[in-house]
C-alpha positions in Angstrom: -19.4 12.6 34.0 -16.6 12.7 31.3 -18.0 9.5 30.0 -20.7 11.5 29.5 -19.0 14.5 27.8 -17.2 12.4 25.4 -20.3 10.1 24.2 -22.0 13.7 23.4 -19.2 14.7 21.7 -19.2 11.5 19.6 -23.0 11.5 19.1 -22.4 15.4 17.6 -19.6 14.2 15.5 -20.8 11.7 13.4 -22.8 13.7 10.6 -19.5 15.9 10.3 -17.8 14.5 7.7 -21.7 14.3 6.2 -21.8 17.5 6.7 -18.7 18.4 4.5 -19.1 16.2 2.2 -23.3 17.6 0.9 -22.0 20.5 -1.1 -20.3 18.3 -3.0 -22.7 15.7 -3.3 -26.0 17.7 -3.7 -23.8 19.8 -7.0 -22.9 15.6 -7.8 -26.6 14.5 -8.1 -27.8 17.8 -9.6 -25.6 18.1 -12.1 -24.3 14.4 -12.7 -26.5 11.7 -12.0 -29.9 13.3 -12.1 -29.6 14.4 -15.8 -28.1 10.6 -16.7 -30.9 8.9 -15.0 -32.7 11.1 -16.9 -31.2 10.8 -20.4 -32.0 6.6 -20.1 -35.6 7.6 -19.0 -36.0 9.9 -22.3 -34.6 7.7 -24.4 -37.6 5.7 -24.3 -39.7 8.4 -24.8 -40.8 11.3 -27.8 -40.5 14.4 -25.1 -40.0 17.4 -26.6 -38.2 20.7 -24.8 -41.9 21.9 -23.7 -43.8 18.9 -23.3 -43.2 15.4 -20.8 -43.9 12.9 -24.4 -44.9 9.9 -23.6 -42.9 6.0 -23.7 -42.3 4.3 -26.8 -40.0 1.9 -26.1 -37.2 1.0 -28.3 -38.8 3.2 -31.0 -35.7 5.5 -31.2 -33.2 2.9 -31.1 -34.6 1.4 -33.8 -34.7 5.1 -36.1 -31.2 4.6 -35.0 -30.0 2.0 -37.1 -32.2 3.7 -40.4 -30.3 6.9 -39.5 -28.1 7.6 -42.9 -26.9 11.0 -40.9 -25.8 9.2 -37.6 -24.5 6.9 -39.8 -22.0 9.5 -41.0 -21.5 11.3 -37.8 -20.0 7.3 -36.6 -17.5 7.2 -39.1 -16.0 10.9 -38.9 -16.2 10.3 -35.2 -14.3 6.9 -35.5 -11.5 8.1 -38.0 -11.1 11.3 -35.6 -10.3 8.9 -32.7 -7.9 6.7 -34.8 -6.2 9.4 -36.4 -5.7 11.3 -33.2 -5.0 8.5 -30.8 -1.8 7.6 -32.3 -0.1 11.0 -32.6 -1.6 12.6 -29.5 0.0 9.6 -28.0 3.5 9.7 -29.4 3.8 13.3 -30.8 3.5 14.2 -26.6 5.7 11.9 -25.0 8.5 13.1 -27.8 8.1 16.6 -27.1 8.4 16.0 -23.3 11.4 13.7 -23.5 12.8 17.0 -25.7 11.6 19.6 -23.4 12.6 18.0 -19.8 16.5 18.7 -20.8 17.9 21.3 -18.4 18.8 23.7 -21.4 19.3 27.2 -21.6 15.5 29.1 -22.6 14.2 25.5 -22.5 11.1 27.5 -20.2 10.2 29.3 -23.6 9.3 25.9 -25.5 7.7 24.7 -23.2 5.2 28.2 -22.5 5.1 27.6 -26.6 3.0 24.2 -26.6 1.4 25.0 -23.6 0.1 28.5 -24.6 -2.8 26.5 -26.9 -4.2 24.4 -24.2 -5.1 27.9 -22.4 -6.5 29.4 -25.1 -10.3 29.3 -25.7 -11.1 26.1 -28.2 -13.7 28.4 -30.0 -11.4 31.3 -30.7 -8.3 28.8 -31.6 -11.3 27.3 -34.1 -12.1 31.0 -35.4 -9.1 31.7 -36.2 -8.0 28.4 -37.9 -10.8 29.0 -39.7 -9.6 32.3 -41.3 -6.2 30.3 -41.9 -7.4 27.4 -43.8 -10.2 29.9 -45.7 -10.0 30.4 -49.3 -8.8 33.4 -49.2 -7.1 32.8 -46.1 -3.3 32.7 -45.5 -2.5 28.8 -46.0 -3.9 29.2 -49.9 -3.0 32.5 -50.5 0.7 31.8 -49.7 0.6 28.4 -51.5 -1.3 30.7 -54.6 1.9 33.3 -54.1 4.3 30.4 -54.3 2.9 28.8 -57.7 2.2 25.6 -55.4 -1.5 25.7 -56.5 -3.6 27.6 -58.8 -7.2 27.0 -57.2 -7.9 27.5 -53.5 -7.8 24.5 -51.8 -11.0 23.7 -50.1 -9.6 22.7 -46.4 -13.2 24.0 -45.1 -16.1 22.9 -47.8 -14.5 20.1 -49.2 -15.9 16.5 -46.5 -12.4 14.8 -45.9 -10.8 17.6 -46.2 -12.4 20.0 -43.4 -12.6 16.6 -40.8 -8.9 16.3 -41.4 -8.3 20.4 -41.1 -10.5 20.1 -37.4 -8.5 16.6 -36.8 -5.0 18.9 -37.0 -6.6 21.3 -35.4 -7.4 19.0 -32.2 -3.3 17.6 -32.6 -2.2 20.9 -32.3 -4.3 22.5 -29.7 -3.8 18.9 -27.5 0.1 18.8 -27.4 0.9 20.8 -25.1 -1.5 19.2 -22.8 -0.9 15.9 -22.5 3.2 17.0 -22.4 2.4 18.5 -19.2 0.7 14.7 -18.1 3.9 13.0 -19.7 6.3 15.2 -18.1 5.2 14.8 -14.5 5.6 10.7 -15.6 9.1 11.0 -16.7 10.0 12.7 -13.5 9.2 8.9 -12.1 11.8 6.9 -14.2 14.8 6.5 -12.5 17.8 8.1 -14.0 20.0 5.2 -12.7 17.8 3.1 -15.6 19.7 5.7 -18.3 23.1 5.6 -17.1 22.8 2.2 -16.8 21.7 1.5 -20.4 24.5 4.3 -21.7 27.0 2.3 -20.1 25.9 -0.8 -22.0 26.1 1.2 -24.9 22.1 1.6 -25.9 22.2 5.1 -28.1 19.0 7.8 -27.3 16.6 5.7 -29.9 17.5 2.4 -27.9 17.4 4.1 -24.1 14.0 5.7 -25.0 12.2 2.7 -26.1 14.0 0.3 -23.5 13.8 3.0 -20.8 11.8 5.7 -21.1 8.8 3.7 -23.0 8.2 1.2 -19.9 8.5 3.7 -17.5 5.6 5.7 -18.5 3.4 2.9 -19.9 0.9 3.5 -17.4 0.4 6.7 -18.5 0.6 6.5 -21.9 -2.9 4.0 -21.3 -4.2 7.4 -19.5 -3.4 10.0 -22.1 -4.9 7.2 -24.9 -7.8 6.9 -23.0 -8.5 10.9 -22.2 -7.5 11.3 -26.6 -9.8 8.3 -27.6 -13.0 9.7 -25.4 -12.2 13.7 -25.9 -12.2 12.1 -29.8 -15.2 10.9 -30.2 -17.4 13.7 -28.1 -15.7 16.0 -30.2 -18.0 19.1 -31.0 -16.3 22.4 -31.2 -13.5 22.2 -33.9 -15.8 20.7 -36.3 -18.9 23.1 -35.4 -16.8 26.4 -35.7 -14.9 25.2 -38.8 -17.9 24.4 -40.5 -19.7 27.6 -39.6 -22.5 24.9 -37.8 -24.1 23.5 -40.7 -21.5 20.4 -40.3 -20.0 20.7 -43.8 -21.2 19.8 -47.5 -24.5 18.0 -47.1 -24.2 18.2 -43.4 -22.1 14.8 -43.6 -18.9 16.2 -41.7 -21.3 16.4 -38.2 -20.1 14.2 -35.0 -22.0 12.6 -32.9 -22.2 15.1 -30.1 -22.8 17.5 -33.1 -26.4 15.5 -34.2 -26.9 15.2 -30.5 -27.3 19.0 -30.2 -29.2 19.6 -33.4 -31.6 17.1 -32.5 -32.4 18.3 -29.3 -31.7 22.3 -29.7 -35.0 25.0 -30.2 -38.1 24.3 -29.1 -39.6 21.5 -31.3 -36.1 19.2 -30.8 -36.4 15.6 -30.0 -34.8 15.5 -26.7 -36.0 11.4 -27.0 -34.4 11.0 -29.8 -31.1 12.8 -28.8 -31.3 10.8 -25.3 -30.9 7.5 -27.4 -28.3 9.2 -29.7 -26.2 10.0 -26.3 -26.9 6.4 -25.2 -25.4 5.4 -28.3 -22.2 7.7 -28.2 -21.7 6.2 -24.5 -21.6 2.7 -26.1 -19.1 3.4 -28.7 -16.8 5.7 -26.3 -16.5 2.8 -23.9 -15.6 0.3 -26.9 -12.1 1.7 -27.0 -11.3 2.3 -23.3 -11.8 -1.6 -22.9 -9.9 -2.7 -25.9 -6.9 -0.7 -24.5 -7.3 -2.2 -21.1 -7.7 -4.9 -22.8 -4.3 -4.6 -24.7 -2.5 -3.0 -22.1 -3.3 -6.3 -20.2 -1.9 -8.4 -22.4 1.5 -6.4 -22.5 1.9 -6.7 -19.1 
């Protein structure tokens, strides 16, 4: 008779843990893997937002390669990533070597860089936007102080507005990845510092001996999170450029064609499938090449 009991109890138990886990999964496929399957099935296709289209093979990819705008959209979305990578890399980790000191109001700094990361990205844009205007306080203070006589154009002139969003994503990013960096310092052992303080290595020497190799790991993390946040960058450069993606439309990024190709009714959601196809390619370029390196300095 128990035998019984328990084997029933077993036989009820099994779809359990299925059970909990088909919230989860049903919002997973939904939301996740439906819409890529579907993206590779549109990309071979012309389907527009209010009709099905029909396959034509690797017609988009080859408008790809004859697309002078995407074209563009590649190379602000590659200098973004390599300007970024390297100072929301470092710039971080310094600040959190700085900030993890038990000192006196040390609580406020940190609050300080973290207060961006909280605040919406599209009203930190707006209100960059009004800084770096021309009549906006960055030129009328530099106007006040005889530095220049002209506005400088930090939002209509190409190079100029990527690298105004590009400062833009630096700043609002600090305090963000400090929080990652600071939770990986708690890990190295302080018995490493005193150690190396007793042979004498200054700060510069114990940070780059110490501090450095203990939080290599997650300095390949926070690379990785800067170089793909990078290149799918949309709303600094959207917002700072009003939407029409700067003079001539040449400071757009990638995600930035992807959504006017396939926004209103008549957009080409085939087209923009291929054009997110392509993004995928180039964003996982650099997360193997700094596997790839982080390898090799192992």
């Amino acid at each position: 008779m128990t035998h019984r009991v328990t084997h029933r109890l077993t036989h009820r138990r099994w779809f359990t843990p299925w059970l909990l886990v088909a919230p989860a999964a049903v919002w997973l496929f939904a939301f996740n893997v439906w819409p890529s399957i579907n993206t590779v099935v549109l990309a071979f296709s012309n389907a527009k937002p209010l009709g099905g289209g029909h396959f034509t093979g690797l017609e988009n990819f080859a408008r790809v390669l004859d697309d002078e705008q995407l074209a563009d959209a590649l190379l602000n979305s590659v200098v973004y990533m390599l300007v970024c990578l390297p100072l929301l890399t470092v710039l971080p980790l310094l600040i959190a070597v700085l900030v993890e000191k038990r000192l006196p109001g040390i609580m406020f700094f940190r609050t300080a860089f973290y207060t961006p990361v909280v605040a919406s990205a599209v009203v930190v844009a707006l209100i960059w936007g009004w800084v770096l205007d021309d009549q906006g306080l960055v030129n009328g203070f530099a106007q006040w102080l005889g530095v220049v006589t002209e506005p400088v154009p930090f939002l209509t002139d190409r190079w100029l507005l990527l690298f105004s969003a590009i400062s833009l994503t630096v700043w609002k990013g600090l305090g963000y990845y400090m929080i990652i960096y600071l939770s990986a310092l708690g890990n190295v052992r302080r018995e490493l510092h005193e150690a190396a303080a007793v042979d004498g290595a200054g700060p510069v020497r114990r940070f780059l001996s110490v501090t450095v190799p203990g939080v290599r790991t997650t300095m390949l993390l926070v690379s990785v999170l800067v170089a793909v946040s990078a290149l799918r960058v949309f709303s600094e450069l959207y917002v700072l450029s009003n939407g029409s993606g700067g003079p001539g439309g040449r400071d757009m990024s990638v995600v930035m064609l992807i959504q006017l190709y396939s926004r209103g009714f008549t957009g080409h959601l085939g087209y923009a499938s291929a054009l997110s196809l392509v993004l995928l390619a180039v964003t996982i370029g650099p997360m193997l090449l700094l596997l790839r390196l982080d390898r090799k300095a192992a």
